[in-house]
N, C-alpha and C positions, 0 to 999 in steps of 0.2 A: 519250687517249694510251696508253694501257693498252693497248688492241687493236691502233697501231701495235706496239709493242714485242712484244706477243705474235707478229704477224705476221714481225717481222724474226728474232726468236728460231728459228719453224718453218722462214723461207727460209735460214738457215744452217744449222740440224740436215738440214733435206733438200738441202741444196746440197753439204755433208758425207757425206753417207751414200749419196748416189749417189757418189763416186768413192772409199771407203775400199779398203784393200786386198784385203778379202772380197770384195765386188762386181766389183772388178778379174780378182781370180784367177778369176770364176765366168766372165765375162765373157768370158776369154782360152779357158774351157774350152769354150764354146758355139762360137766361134772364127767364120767365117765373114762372113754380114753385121752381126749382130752385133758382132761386134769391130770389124768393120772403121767401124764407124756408129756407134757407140756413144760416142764423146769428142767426134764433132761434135754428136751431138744433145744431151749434155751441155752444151756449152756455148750454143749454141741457148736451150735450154730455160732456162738461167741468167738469161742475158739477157736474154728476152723476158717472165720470171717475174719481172722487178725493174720491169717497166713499170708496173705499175699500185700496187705498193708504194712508186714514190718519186711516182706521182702522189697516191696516197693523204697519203703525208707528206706535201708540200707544201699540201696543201689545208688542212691543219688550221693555225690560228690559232697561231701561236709569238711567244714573247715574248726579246727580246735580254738575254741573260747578260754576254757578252762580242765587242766585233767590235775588229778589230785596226785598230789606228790610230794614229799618232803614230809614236814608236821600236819599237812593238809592229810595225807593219808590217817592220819589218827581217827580226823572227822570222818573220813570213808568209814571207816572201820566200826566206828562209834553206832551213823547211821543202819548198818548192816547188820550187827550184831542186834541194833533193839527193833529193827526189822523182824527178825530173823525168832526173839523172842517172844515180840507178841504173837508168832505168825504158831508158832509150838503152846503157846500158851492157849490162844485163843479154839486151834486145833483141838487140845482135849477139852473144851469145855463145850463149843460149838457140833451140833446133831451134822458130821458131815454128810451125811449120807443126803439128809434130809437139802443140804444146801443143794448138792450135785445132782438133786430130783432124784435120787435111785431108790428112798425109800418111800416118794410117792408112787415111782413104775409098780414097786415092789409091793403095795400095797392096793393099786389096783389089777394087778394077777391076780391076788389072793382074795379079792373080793372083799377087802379091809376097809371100814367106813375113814372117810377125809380125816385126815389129823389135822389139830389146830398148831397152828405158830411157835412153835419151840420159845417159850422164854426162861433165861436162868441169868443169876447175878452171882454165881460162882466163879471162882477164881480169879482170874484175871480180869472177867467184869464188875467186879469190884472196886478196880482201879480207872478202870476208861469201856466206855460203852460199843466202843466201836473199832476193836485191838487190828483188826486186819485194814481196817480203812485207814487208819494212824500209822502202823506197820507200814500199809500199801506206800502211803506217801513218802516214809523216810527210806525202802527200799528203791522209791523213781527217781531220788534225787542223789540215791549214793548209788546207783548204778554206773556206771561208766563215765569217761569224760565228756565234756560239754560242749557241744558243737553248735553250730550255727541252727543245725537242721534239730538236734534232739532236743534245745531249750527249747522252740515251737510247743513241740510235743510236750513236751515235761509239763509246762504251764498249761498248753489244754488239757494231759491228763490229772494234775493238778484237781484244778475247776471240776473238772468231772467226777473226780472222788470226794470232794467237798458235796458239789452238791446233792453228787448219787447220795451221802450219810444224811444231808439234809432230807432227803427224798422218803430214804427208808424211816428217819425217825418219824416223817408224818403217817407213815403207812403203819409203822407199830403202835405210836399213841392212839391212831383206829379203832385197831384189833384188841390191843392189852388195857385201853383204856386207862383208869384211875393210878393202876399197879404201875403201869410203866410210868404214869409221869413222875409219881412221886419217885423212882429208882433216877429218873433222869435229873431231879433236885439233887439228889445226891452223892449221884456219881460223870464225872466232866465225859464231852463227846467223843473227844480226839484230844487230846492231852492228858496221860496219867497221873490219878493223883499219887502225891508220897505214900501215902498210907491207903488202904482199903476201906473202903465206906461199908459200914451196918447196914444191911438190908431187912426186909422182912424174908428173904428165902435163907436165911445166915439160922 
């Protein structure tokens, strides 16, 4: 189990380190195909580099910690379902296109000048800054039962989504400067608020 955990440890330092904001800025300076290719093959490369680590996980022998059952299933359910909303929520309000790189490819075919950084404090961002990373979390931990082998995991990928949100709000206060911070006074990271915060895009 050691060599999984080492494994998953390296695909989040390099799944991180391909999109920090150094790579980004070198990335925008090279500009071209480059730029224009570089977020889809990113995510490409993510994906297809997680195939043989959760084949790997799975093969090895795990033992039951905790599986949810009984009034425990309510909590499953709980987590799943506000997984499952921020994940539709954050969807229409989030540029997917722009996420999955297809409307950088698609803009360097057409010979379209760089777009800046999608920002918006619509919908769902009103409530919590960062719905899929929030989402993400409570989908890892209500996913299936708890083994020896997937807590490892759960708490590195954990830590990983923690700090990947800490990673990106450095990289937006950057870019969006003054607008985002005061949005980040007002509306929490990763915990929704009750009610919707006032913005200036409202």
């Amino acid at each position: 189990m050691t060599l999984l955990v080492l494994l998953w440890i390296c695909w989040c330092i390099l799944h991180s380190l391909l999109i920090t904001a150094t790579v980004n800025r070198w990335v925008r300076k090279k500009g071209g195909f480059l730029q224009g290719s570089y977020r889809l093959a990113y995510i490409l490369f993510s994906c297809i580099s997680l195939i043989p680590l959760l084949w790997y996980q799975y093969s090895l022998p795990q033992e039951v910690i905790f599986s949810w059952h009984g009034s425990w299933r309510l909590v499953q359910l709980g987590l799943l379902l506000y997984a499952a909303v921020l994940f539709y929520t954050g969807k229409k309000i989030y540029d997917t296109d722009f996420f999955l790189g297809i409307s950088q490819w698609r803009d360097y075919c057409g010979g379209q000048p760089d777009r800046e950084t999608p920002f918006s404090s619509q919908g769902v961002l009103g409530y919590v800054r960062h719905p899929w990373y929030s989402g993400g979390l409570a989908f890892l931990w209500g996913l299936g039962s708890l083994t020896d082998v997937t807590l490892s995991v759960k708490i590195i990928l954990t830590l990983y989504l923690v700090i990947g949100t800490l990673l990106e709000e450095k990289k937006l206060k950057q870019e969006l400067g003054l607008a985002y911070l005061e949005y980040c006074r007002k509306v929490p990271m990763l915990i929704p608020r009750f009610s919707r915060a006032k913005t200036e895009n409202d």
